[in-house]
N, C-alpha and C positions, 0 to 999 in steps of 0.2 A: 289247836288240836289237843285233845286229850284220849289216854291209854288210859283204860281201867283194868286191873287186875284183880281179880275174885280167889279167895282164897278160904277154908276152912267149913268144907262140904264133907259130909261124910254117914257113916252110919250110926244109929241112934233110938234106942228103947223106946216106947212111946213114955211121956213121962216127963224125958230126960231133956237135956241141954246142948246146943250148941254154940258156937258164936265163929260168924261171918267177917270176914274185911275183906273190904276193896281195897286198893291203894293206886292211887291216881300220879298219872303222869303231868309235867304242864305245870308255868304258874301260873294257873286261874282257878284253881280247884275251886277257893273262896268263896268266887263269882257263881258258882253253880248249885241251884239246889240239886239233893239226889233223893237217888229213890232207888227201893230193890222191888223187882218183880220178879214172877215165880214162874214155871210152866208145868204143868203134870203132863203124863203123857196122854195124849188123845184132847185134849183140852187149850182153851185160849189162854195168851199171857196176860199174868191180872196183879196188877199193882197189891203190896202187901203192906210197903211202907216207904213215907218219904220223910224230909227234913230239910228245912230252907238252909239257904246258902250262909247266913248268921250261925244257927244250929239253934237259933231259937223257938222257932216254930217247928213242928212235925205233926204228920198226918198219918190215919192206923186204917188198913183194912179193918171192919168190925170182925171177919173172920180170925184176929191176932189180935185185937185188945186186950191190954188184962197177961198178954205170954210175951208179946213181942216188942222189943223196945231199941231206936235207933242216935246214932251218935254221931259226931265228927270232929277231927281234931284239925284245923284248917291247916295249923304248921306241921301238920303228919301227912297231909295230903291224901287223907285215910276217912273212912264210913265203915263203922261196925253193924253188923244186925247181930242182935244177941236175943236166941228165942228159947224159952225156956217153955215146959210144961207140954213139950212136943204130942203131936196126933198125927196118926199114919196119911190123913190127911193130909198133911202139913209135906208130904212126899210130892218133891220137883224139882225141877233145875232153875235155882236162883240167880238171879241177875241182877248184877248193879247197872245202875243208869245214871248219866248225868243231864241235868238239862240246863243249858245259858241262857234261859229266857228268864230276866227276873221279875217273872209272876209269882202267886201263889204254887203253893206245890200241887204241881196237876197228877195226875191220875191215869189219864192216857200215855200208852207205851210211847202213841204217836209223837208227843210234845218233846220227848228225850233226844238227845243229839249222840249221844257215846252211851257205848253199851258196852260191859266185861265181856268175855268167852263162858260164863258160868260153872257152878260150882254145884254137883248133885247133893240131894239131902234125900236119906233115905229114912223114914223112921219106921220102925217095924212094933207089930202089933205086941 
């Protein structure tokens, strides 16, 4: 069983920067790749970005290429999303995920096993 904890949601210029952690309960975080997805209001949850359980591989929404960039420290038991160049777009409640299947880093919310409580971003015009 793994806890994920979400943290460093907040308000934010368009423009401007943020930077996300999860931090993960459990020793297996290793074993897991993750992923953060996003939710706007009125809207489906849509994967934004992921990173395999090494942290060597990662996968970008094309809508966050070029701003958004993700990490993991396996002995922190931690996933940053650090998004820079923010767009009022960019407005939702993010979520970290983890997923124990060691595939590629999938895309679907469905394939994820643990999900945080989320963290809002608001970026204003």
């Amino acid at each position: 069983q793994v806890q994920l904890v979400e943290s460093g949601g907040g308000l934010v210029q368009a423009g401007g920067s943020l930077r996300l952690s999860c931090v993960a309960s459990g020793r297996t975080f290793s074993n897991y790749n993750m992923g953060w997805f996003r939710q706007a209001p009125g809207k489906e949850r849509e994967f934004v970005i992921g990173i395999s359980s090494s942290g060597r591989t990662t996968s970008y929404a094309d809508s966050v290429k070029g701003r958004f960039t993700i990490s993991r420290d396996n002995t922190k038991n931690t996933v940053w999303l650090q998004m820079n160049s923010l767009k009022p777009e960019d407005t939702a409640v993010y979520y970290c995920a983890g997923d124990s299947t060691p595939f590629n880093i999938r895309r679907a919310s469905g394939a994820y096993n643990y999900w945080g409580q989320g963290t809002q971003v608001t970026v204003s015009s």
